[in-house]
N, C-alpha and C positions, 0 to 999 in steps of 0.2 A: 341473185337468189342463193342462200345459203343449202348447202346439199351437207348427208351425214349420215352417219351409220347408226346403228344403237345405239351401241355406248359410248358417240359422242353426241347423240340427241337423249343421251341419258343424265348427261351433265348439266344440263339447262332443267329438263325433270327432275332431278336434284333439288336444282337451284329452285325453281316455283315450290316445290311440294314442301320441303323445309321453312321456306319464308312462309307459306299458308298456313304450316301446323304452326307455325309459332315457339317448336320446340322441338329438342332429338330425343328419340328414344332408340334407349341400348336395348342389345338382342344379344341372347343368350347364346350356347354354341351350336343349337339346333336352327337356328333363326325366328327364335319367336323373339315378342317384345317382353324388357322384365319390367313390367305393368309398377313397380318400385325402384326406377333407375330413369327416369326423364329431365332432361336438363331442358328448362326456358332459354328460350335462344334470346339475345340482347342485340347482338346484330350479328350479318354473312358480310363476307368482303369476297371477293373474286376479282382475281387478276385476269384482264385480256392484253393483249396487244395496246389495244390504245388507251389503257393506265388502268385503275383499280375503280370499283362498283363496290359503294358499299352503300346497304339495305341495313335500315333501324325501323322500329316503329310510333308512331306515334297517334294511339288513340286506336282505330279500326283501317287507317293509312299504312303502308309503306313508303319511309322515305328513301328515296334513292338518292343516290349523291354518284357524281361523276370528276372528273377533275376542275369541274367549272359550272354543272348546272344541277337545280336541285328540283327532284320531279315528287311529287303526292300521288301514288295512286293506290286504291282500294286494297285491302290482304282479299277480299272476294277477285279481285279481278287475277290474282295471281293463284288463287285456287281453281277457279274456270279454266285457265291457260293449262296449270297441271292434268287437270282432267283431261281435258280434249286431248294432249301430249301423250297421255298414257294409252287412248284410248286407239293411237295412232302406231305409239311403240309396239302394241299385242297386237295389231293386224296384220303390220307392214310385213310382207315377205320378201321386198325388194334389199338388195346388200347397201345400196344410195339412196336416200329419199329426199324431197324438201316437205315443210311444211307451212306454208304463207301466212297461217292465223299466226302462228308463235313465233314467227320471226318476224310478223309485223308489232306484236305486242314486247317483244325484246329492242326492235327500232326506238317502241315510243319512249323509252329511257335514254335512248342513246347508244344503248348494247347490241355488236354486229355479229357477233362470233359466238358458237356455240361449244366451243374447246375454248379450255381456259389457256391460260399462257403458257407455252411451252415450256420453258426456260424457269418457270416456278415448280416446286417440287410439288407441293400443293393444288387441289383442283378447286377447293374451295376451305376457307377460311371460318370458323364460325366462334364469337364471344357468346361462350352461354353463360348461366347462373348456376350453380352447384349449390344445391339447397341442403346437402349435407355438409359444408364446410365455410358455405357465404363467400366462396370466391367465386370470381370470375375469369377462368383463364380464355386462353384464345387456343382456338384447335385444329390443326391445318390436316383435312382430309385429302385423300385417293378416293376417289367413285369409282366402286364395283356394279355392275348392272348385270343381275342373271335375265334381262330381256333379250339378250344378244348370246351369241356366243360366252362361253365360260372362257375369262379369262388368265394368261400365265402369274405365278407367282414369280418362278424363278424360268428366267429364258434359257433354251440351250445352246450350248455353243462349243468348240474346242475346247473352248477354257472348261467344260465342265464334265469332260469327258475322263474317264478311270482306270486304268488301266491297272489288268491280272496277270500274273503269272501262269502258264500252264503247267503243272507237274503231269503232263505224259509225250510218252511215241507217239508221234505220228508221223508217215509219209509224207512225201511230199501230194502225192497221189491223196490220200485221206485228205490232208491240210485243202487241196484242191477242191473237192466233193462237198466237203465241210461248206467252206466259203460260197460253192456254187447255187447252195440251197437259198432259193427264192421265193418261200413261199409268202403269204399274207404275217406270219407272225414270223419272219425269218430267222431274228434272232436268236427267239426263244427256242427254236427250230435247233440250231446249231449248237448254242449249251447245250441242248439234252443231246444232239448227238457226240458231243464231245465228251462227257459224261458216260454215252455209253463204251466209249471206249476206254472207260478207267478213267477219263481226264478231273483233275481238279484244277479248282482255283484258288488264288493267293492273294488278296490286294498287296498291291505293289506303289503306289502313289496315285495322287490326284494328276492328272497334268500338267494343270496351271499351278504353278507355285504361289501365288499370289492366293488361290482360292484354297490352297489347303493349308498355307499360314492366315488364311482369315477364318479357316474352321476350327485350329487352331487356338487361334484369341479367343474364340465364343468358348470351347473346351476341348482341353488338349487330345481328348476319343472319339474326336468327333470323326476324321477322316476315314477312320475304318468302322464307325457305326453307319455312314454316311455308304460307305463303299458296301456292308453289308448288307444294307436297305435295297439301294439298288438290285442287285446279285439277285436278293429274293424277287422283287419285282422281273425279273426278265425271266428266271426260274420257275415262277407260280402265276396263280390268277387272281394274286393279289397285285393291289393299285392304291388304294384309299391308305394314306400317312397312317392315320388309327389301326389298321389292319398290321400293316408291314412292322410299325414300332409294337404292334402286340405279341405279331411272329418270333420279334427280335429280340423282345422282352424274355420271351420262352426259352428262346436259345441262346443269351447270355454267353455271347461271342466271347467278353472280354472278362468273364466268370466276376463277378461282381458278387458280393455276400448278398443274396434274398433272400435271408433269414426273418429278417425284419421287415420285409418287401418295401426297401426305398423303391423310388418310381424310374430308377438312371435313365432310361432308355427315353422316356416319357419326358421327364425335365429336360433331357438335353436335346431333344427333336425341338421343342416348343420353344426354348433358346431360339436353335436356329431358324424355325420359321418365322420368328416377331422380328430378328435382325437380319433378317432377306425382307420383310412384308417393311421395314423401317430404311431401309436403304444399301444394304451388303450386298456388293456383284461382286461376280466372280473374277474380275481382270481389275476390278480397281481394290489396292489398299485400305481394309477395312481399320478402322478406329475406334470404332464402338459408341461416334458419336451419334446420336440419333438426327437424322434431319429435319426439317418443318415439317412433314408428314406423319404425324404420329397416329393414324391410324387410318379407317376407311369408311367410309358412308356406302353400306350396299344396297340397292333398288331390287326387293325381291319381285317375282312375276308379278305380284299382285298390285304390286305399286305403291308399299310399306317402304319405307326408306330406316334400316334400323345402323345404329352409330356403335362402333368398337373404335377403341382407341386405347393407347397405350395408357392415357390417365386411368382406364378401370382394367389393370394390366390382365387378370382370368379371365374375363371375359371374351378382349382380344385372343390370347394366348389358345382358348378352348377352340373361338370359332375358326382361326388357322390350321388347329390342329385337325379336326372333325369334318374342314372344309375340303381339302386339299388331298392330290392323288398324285403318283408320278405317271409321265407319260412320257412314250417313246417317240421319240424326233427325227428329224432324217438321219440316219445312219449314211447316207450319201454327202450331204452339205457338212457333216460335222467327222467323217471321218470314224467312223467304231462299229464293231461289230465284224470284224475278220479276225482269223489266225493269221499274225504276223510273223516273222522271227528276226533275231539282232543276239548277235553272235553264240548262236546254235541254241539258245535257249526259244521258247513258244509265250507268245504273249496275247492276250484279247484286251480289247476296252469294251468299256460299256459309255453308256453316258445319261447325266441329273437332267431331268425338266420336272416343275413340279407346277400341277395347271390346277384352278379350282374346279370345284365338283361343278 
């Protein structure tokens, strides 16, 4: 019996609910559908384990195809299975569940697995129609599901941790008291008392060299736009990307002429969130080449499935940006969040996670 969480019984509700519409629709940066942006789907491919599933149709049938057998079955019978699937996703409060109608209706094609193939960057595949240019390209998605838990864009780790300078005194005694502060918001706790003691802060580098020569590549300001973001987040009771880059906007760290109000701050957040949402970690050597996943298929509550991808690049580009928050990660498992010091000078880190809304 197959068992599964949301969002990997989100990826089979994917799969049924797109082969039933017959078609994707994009969504705007709020999450609605733009009712003038629907691409007819031509076929879905999906990779499992034991080879590729690809669905075409022919007539009111879906043909499935497998590495060897070829199945007919009704687009109703895969609109029923979505139903029941959804109706199943909004109840369930269990963290594992199975469910026997849908995994017996994924059997009768041959299909075991509810996760697509690990080792493919891609969760699902889809050739639609572009009615504004008469191509057909092929579009390899990421499935986001807000049925489940919201989840990370960018994980946190060492590698993504920041490290400041302190420009003040303090005790060894202070430095102690400081660090010992445990509350629910500790952090944020200890900047302001740092703060009150005269203390500033300085970024000083990214950790990982590798992730602040790949912030770098995207734009060379980035690593202290990036460090400055932060800062405010752990500072304020800001969290939402749009919020912090409007704060940053205002106080034009790196004095930028807005005269003419270019967008700096704004263009180069959205940079960086399309080339983390496209493939940029922080420990591997970025290139800037895009990988098969150019974009994401999101499952809203209601059981709307709406398509961003990098071929309608503003659209993507909005809903990353309007989606997306930072959050604070274990300051235990990743190391940050103390007064340190190395040879007599005062140092803090912070550290990037950036989770959807």
């Amino acid at each position: 019996m197959i068992t599964g969480n949301k969002g990997e019984w989100s990826e089979i509700y994917t799969l049924l609910k797109i082969i039933s519409d017959k078609q994707l629709f994009a969504g705007d940066f709020d999450l609605n559908k733009i009712e003038s942006l629907i691409f007819p789907i031509i076929k879905v491919l999906r990779d499992e384990s034991s080879g590729t599933y690809e669905f075409s149709y022919e007539n009111d049938l879906v043909v499935v195809k497998d590495n060897s057998t070829e199945f007919r079955i009704p687009v109703s019978k895969f609109q029923e299975q979505a139903v029941c699937l959804l109706e199943k996703l909004q109840s369930e409060t269990s963290a594992s569940f199975s469910i026997p109608d849908v995994e017996a209706f994924i059997n009768s094609f041959n299909s075991q697995s509810i996760k697509a193939k690990s080792s493919i960057k891609s969760d699902i595949r889809v050739v639609i129609h572009d009615l504004r240019t008469g191509m057909t390209p092929e579009l390899g998605f990421s499935i986001k599901s807000q049925l489940g838990s919201p989840s990370t864009l960018l994980n946190a780790g060492k590698t993504t941790n920041i490290t400041y300078k302190l420009c003040v005194e303090l005790t060894e005694n202070q430095i102690s008291q400081i660090n010992a502060l445990d509350t629910r918001s500790k952090i944020k706790d200890r900047l302001k008392e740092i703060e009150k003691q005269g203390g500033t802060f300085i970024f000083q580098k990214m950790d990982s060299q590798v992730f602040e020569n790949n912030l770098i590549l995207i734009d060379s300001c980035l690593p202290q736009i990036v460090a400055d973001m932060v800062f405010e987040f752990f500072n304020s009771e800001n969290s939402k990307i749009s919020d912090l880059v409007k704060f940053i906007s205002i106080l034009n760290p790196l004095n930028y002429n807005l005269d003419n109000k270019h967008p700096f701050y704004l263009y180069k957040i959205k940079r960086l969130l399309t080339d983390i949402a496209l493939g940029m970690m922080p420990a591997t050597v970025w290139t800037g080449e895009l990988d098969a996943t150019g974009g994401y298929l999101v499952v809203k509550g209601n059981g709307d499935v709406l398509c961003y991808h990098i071929y309608n690049k503003n659209e993507f580009e909005d809903y990353l940006f309007f989606n997306t928050k930072l959050e604070t990660a274990s300051s235990t498992r990743h190391e940050f969040g103390t007064i340190y010091s190395v040879d007599d000078e005062l140092f803090f880190k912070l550290n990037l996670q950036i989770r959807f809304v």
